[in-house]
C-alpha positions as CSV (number, residue, x, y, z in Angstrom):
1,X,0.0,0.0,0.0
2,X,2.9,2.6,1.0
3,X,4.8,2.0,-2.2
4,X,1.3,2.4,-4.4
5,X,1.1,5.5,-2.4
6,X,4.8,6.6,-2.8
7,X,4.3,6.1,-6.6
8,X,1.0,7.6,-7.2
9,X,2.6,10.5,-5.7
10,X,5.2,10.6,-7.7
11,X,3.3,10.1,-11.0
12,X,1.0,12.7,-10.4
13,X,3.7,15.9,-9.5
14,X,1.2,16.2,-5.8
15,X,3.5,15.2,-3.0
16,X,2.8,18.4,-1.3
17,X,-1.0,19.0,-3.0
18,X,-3.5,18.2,-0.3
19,X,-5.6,16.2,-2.9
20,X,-3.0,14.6,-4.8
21,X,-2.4,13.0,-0.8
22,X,-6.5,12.5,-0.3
23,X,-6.8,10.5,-3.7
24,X,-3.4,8.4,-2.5
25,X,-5.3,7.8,0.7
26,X,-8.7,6.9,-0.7
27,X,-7.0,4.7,-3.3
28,X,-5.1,3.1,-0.4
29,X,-8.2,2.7,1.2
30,X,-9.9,0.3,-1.4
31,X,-6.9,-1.1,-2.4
32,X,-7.2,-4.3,0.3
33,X,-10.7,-4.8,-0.5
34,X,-12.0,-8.0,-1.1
35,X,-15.0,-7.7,-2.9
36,X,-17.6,-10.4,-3.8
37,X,-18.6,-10.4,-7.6
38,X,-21.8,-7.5,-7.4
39,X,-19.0,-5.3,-6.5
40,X,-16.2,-6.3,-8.9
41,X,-16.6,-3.3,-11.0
42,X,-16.3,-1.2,-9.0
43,X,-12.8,-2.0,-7.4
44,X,-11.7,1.6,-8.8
45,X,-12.4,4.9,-6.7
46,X,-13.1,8.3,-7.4
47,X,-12.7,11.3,-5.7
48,X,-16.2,13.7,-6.6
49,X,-16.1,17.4,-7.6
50,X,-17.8,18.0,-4.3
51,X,-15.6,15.5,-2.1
52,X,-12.5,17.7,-4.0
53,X,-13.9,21.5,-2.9
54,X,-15.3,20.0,0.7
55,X,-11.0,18.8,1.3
56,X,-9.9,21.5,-0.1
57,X,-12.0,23.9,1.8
58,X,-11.0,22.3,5.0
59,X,-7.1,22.1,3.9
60,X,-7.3,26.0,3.6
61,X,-8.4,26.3,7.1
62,X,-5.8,23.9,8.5
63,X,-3.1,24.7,6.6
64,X,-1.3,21.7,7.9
65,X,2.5,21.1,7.2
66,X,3.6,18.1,4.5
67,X,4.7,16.2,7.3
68,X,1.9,16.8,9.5
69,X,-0.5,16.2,6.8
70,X,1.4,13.1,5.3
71,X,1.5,11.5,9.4
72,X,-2.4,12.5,10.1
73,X,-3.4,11.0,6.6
74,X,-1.0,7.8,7.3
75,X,-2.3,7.6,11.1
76,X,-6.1,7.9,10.2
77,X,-5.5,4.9,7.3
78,X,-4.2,2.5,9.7
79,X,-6.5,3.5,13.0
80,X,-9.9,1.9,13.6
81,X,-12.1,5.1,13.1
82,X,-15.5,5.4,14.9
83,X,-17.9,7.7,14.1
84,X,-20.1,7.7,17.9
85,X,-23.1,9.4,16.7
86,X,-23.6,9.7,12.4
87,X,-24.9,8.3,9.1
88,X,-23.5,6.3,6.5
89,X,-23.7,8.0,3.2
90,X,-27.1,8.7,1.9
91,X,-28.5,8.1,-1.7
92,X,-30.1,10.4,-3.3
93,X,-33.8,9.8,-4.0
94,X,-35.7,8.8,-7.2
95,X,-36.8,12.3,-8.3
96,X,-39.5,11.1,-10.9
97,X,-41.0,8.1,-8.3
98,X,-41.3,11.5,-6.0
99,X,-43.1,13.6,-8.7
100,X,-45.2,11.1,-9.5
101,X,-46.5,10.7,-5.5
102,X,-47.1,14.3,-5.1
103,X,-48.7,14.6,-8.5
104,X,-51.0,11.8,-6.9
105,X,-51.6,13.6,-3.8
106,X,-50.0,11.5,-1.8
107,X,-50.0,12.7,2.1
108,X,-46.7,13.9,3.9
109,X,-45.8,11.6,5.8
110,X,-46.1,8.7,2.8
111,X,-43.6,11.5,1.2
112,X,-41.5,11.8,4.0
113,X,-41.3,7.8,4.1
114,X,-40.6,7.6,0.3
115,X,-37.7,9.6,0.8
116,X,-36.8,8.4,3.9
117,X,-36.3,4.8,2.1
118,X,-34.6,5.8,-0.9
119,X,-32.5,7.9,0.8
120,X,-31.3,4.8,3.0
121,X,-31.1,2.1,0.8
122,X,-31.4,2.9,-3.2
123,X,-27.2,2.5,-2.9
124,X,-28.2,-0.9,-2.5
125,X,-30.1,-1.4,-5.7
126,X,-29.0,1.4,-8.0
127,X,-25.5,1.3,-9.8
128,X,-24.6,5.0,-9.6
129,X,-25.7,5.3,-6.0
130,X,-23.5,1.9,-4.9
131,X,-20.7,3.6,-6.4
132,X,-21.2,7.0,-4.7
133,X,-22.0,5.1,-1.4
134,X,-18.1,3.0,-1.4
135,X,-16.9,6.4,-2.8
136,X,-17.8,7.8,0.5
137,X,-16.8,5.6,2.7
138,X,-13.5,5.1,1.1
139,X,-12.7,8.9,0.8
140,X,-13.9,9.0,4.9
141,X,-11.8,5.8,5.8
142,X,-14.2,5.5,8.5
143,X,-14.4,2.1,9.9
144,X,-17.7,2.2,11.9
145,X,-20.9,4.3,12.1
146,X,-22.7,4.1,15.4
147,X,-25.4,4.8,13.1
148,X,-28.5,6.5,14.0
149,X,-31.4,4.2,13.2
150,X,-34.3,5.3,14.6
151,X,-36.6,7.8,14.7
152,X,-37.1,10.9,17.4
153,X,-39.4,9.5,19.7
154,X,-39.8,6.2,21.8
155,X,-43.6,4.9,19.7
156,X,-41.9,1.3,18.8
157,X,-43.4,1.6,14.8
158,X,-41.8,4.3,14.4
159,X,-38.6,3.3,15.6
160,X,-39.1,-0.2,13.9
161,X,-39.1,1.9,10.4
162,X,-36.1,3.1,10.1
163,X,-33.8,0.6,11.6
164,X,-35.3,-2.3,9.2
165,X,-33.9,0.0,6.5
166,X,-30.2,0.0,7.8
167,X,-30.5,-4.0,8.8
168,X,-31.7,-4.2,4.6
169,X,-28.6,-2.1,4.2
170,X,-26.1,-4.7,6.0
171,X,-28.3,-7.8,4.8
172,X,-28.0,-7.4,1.4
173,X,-24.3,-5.2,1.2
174,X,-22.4,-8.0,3.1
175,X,-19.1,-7.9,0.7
176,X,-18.6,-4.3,1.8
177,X,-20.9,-3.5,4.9
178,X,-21.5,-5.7,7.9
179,X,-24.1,-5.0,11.6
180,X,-22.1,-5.0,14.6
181,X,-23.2,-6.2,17.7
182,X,-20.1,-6.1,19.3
183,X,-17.4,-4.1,19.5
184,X,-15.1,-7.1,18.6
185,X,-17.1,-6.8,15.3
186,X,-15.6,-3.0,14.5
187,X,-12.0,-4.6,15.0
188,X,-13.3,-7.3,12.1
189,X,-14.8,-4.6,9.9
190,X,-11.4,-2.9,10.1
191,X,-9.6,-6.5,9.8
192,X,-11.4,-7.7,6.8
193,X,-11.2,-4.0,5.6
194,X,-14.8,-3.4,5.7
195,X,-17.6,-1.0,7.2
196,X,-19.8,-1.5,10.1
197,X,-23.1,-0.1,11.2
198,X,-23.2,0.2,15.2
199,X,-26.8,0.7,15.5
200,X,-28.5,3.1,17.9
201,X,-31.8,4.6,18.6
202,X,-33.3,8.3,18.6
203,X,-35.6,6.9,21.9
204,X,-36.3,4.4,24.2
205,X,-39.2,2.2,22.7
206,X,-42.5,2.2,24.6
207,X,-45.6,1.1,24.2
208,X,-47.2,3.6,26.2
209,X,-49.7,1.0,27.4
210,X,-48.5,2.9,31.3
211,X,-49.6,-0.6,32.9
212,X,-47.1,-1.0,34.7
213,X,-42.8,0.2,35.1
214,X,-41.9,-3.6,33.8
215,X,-43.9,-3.6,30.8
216,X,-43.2,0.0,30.1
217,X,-40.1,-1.3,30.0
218,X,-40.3,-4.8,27.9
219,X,-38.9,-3.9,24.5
220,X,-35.8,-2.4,25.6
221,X,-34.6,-5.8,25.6
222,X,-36.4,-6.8,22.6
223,X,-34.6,-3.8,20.5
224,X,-31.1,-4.7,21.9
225,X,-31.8,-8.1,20.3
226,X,-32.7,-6.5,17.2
227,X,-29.3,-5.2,17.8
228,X,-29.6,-1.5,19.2
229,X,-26.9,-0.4,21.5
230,X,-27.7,2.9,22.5
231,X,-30.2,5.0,23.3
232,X,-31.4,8.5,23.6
233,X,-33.2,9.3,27.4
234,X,-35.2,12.5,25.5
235,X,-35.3,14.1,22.2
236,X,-35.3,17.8,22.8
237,X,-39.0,17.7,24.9
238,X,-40.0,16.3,27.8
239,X,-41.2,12.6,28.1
240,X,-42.3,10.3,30.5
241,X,-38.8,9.8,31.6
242,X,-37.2,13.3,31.8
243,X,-37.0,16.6,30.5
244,X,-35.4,17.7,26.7
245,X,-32.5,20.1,26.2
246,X,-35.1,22.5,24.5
247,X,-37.0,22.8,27.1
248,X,-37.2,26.2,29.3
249,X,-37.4,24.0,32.8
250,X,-35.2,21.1,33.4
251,X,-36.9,19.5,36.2
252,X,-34.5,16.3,35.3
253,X,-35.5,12.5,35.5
254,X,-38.7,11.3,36.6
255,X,-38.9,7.9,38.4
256,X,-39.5,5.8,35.6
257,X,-36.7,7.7,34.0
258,X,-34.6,6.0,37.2
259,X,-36.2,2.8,36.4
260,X,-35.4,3.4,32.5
261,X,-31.3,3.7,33.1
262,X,-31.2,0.8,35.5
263,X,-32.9,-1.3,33.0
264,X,-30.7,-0.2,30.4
265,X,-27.7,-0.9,32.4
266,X,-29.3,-4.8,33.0
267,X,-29.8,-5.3,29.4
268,X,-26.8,-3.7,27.7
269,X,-28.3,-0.3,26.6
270,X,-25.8,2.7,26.6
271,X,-27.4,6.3,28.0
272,X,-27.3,8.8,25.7
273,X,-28.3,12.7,26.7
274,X,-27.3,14.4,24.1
275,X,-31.0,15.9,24.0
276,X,-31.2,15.2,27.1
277,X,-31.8,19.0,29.9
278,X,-28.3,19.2,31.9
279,X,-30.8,18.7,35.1
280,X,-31.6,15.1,33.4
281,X,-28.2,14.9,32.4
282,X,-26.9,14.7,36.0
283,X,-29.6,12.4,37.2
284,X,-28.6,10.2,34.7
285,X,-24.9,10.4,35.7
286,X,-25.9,9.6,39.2
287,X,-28.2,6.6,38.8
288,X,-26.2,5.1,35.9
289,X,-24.2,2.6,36.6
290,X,-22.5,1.5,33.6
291,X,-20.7,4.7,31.3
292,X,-22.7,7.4,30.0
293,X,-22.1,9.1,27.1
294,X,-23.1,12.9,25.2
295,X,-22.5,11.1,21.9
296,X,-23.0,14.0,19.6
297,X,-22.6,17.6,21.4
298,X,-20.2,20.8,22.0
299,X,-18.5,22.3,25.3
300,X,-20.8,24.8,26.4
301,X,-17.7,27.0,28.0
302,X,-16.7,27.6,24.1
303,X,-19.9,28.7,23.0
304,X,-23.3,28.7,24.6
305,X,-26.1,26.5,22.9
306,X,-28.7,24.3,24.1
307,X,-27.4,21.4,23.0
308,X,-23.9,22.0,24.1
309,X,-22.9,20.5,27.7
310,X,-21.8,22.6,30.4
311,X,-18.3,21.9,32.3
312,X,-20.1,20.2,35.6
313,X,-22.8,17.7,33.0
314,X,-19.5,16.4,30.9
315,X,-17.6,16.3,34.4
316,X,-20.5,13.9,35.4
317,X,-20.3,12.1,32.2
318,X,-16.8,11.7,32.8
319,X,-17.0,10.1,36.2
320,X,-19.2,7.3,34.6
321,X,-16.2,6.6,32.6
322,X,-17.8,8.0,29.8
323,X,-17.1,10.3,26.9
324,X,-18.7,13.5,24.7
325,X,-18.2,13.3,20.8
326,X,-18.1,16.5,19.4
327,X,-20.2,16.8,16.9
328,X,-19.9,18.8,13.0
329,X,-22.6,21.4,13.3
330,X,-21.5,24.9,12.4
331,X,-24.2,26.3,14.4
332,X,-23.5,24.0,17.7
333,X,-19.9,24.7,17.6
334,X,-19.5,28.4,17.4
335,X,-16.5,30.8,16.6
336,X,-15.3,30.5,13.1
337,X,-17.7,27.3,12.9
338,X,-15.6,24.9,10.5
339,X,-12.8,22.2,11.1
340,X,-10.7,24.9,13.6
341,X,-13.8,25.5,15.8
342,X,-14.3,21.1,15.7
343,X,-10.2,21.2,16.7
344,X,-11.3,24.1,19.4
345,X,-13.8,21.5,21.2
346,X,-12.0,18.8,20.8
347,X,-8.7,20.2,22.6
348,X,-11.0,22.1,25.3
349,X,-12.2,18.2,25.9
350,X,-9.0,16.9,26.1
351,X,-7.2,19.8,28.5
352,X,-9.8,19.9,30.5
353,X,-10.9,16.0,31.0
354,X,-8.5,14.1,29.7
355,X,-8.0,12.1,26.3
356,X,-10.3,9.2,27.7
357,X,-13.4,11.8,27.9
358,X,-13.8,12.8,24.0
359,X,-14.4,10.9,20.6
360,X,-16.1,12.5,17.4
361,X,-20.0,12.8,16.8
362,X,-20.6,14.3,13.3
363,X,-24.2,14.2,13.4
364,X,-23.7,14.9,9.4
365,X,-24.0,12.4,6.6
366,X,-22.4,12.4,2.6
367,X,-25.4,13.3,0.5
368,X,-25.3,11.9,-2.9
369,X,-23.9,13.9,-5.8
370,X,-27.0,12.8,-7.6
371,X,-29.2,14.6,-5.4
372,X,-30.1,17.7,-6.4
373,X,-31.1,16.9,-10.0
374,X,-32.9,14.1,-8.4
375,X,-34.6,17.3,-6.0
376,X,-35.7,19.3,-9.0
377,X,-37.4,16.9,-10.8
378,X,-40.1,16.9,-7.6
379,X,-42.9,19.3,-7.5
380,X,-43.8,21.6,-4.5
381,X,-46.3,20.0,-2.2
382,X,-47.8,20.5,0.9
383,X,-45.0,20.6,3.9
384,X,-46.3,19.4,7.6
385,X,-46.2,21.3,10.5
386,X,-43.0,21.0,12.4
387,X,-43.0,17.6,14.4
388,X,-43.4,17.5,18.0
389,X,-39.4,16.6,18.9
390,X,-38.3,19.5,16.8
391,X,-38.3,21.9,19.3
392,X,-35.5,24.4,18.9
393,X,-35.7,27.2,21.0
394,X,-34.6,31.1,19.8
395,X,-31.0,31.2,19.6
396,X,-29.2,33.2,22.4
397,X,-27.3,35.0,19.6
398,X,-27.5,34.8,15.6
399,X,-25.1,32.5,13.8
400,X,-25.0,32.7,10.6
401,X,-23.8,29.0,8.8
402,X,-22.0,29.7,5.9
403,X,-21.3,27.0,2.4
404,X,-17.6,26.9,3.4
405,X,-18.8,26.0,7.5
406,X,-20.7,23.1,6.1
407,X,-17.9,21.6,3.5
408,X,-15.0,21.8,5.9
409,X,-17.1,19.7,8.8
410,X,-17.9,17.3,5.4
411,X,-18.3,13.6,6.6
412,X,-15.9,12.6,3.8
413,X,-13.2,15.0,5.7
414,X,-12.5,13.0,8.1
415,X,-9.1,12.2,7.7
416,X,-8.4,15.7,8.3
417,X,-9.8,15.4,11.4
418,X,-6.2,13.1,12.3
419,X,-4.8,15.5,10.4
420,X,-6.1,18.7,13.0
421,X,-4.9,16.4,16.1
422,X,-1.6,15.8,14.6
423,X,-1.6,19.8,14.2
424,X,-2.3,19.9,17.9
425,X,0.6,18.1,18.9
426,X,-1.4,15.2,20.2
427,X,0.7,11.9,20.4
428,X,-0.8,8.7,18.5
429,X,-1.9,7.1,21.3
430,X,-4.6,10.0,22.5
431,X,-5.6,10.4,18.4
432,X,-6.8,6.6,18.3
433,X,-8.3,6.8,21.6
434,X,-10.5,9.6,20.1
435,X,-11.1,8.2,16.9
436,X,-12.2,4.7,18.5
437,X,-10.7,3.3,21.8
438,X,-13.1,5.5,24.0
439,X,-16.0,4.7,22.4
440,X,-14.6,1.0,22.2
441,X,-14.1,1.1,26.1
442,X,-17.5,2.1,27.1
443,X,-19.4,-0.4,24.3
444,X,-17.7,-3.1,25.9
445,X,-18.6,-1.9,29.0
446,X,-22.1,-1.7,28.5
447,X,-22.6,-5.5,27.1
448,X,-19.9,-6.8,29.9
């Protein structure tokens, strides 16, 4: 692989260009892959006009040195990568199947499911899209998504909906994407130099039958078998088990919210509260007894935002052995709000509480190149009133998110992530504890 890499470089005149390096990384990348014969066609790799402007973007802000940049890139191939909180690449939908529904009057949430499936798993039957889908992964060199699939809420049909897609995803994409339902499976994924879906869930399911705490509680179990290892407490609002980060009183967890932790603590659950109110954040902290984690958030300190954590909720996360990933919204992060403000959080995190305390979060997915002349061909239609768990409060200040915010933080930029912590003078050792051994440590933790 190093003398492909030494040679490409060569060829091509771009040892010191950024993306002469990316494109010798991504080809590295695919260059070990064993491929079964639906994907032998596609054992070549491209590097897209929009993957190209997002690195270069981000290379601009970095302004890394050839040595740094040639370690980080180097580093980030060989290191098991875990995304804590994120989505595999997404496909982009089938514009005239779209225009067709809403020419048909079909209602908005059948639209929002159409897209919702296509989206998720046309990579799987569509050429282009399978293509664009390895492309992504290859250019990210991600090894793992702890991959967000379910839906914001804890009604079990709805939760049910989305993660049957990504189980279709790993059931039928097997040469090049596999479930994991431990974290020994990541290691494989990385051994057999493959991707992995980690799956989580955007609620605790319920059937809100309120008979009883233990049936209340029933299909927490039954969703861990389906293979979901984490779980968000809240979603922004208040439930039945404790109050959201958007709303304006935090009176913490209720008692079934007690009873919810220690149940998922039995069967294996990780906590999430990244939506969670810093009141219910700490009372999870206290009657957890397994680690907790923030999986996608900010460091409050840096720049107030509702769905950042203040210094005493990711101390208390901390003391459960837990970590915070630090998530790729400009609007969350603050400052310049691109890859420097991600590097900001990340070393506040790591000064502050240590290298075991922080991973990476993106919350952001690769969209498919194919997806906005896939968008145009739809028709306006009727849009639904914002759903229930989308409460965002007023901002405390404006902030505006710019095109270049967005393409620095892109998902397929993550080897520039390694890159920024080489920048930072962090040793090897701390980088792959942030880009896998922490979130490693507490998913065995949780199933021990």
């Amino acid at each position: 692989m190093d003398h492909q890499r030494r040679k490409f470089l060569k060829v091509s005149g771009l040892a010191v260009s950024g993306l002469g390096v990316m494109e010798s990384f991504a080809a590295g990348q695919l260059g070990k892959q064993k491929v079964g014969p639906v994907f032998q066609d596609l054992a070549r790799f491209q590097i897209t006009k929009n993957m190209k402007e997002a690195y270069q973007v981000a290379l601009n802000v970095l302004k890394p040195s050839k040595s740094q940049l040639e370690h980080g890139l180097e580093l980030h191939k060989d290191a098991v990568v875990v995304d804590c909180y994120g989505f595999m690449p997404r496909a982009a939908v089938d514009g005239e199947r779209m225009k067709k529904a809403v020419e048909e009057n079909a209602s908005p949430l059948e639209l929002q499911d159409m897209q919702e499936d296509m989206s998720m798993t046309r990579f799987v039957e569509i050429q282009r899209e399978t293509e664009e889908f390895i492309n992504a992964w290859k250019a990210s060199g991600v090894t793992c998504v702890i991959q967000n699939s379910g839906e914001e809420g804890s009604a079990i049909e709805r939760l049910l909906k989305r993660l049957s897609r990504f189980t279709y995803a790993t059931d039928w994409m097997k040469d090049i994407l596999m479930k994991a339902v431990t974290p020994e499976d990541i290691l494989l994924a990385k051994e057999q130099n493959k991707h992995s879906l980690y799956f989580t869930g955007n609620g605790v399911p319920l059937p809100q039958d309120w008979v009883s705490v233990e049936e209340e509680l029933r299909y927490i179990r039954v969703f861990y078998q389906l293979g979901i290892r984490m779980m968000h407490l809240t979603y922004n609002r208040r439930n039945m088990i404790g109050d959201g980060c958007g709303e304006p009183i935090d009176a913490g967890l209720s008692d079934f919210g007690r009873a919810v932790v220690k149940e998922m603590n039995r069967v294996g659950v990780i906590v999430d509260i990244s939506h969670s109110g810093w009141k219910t954040s700490l009372d999870a902290a206290k009657f957890s007894d397994k680690p907790m984690v923030a999986s996608h958030s900010t460091v409050n300190s840096l720049y107030p935002h509702f769905r950042a954590k203040p210094d005493n909720v990711i101390k208390a996360i901390a003391d459960t052995d837990g970590y915070m990933g630090i998530c790729c919204i400009p609007w969350y992060l603050g400052g310049s709000g691109d890859i420097a403000s991600l590097m900001q959080h990340i070393d506040y995190m790591v000064k502050k509480f240590g290298p075991d305390r922080v991973a990476i979060g993106t919350d952001v997915a690769h969209n498919s190149q194919y997806a906005s002349e896939e968008n145009k061909k739809i028709p306006g239609y009727r849009k639904p009133r914002n759903r229930w768990e989308a409460l965002w409060p007023d901002p405390e200040k404006e902030f505006t998110t710019s095109k270049e915010m967005t393409q620095s933080l892109a998902w397929t930029n993550w080897p520039l992530f390694t890159v920024g912590m080489v920048q930072m003078g962090y040793s090897d050792e701390t980088i792959r504890k942030i880009l896998s051994g922490n979130v490693l440590r507490v998913a065995r933790a949780a199933i021990k």
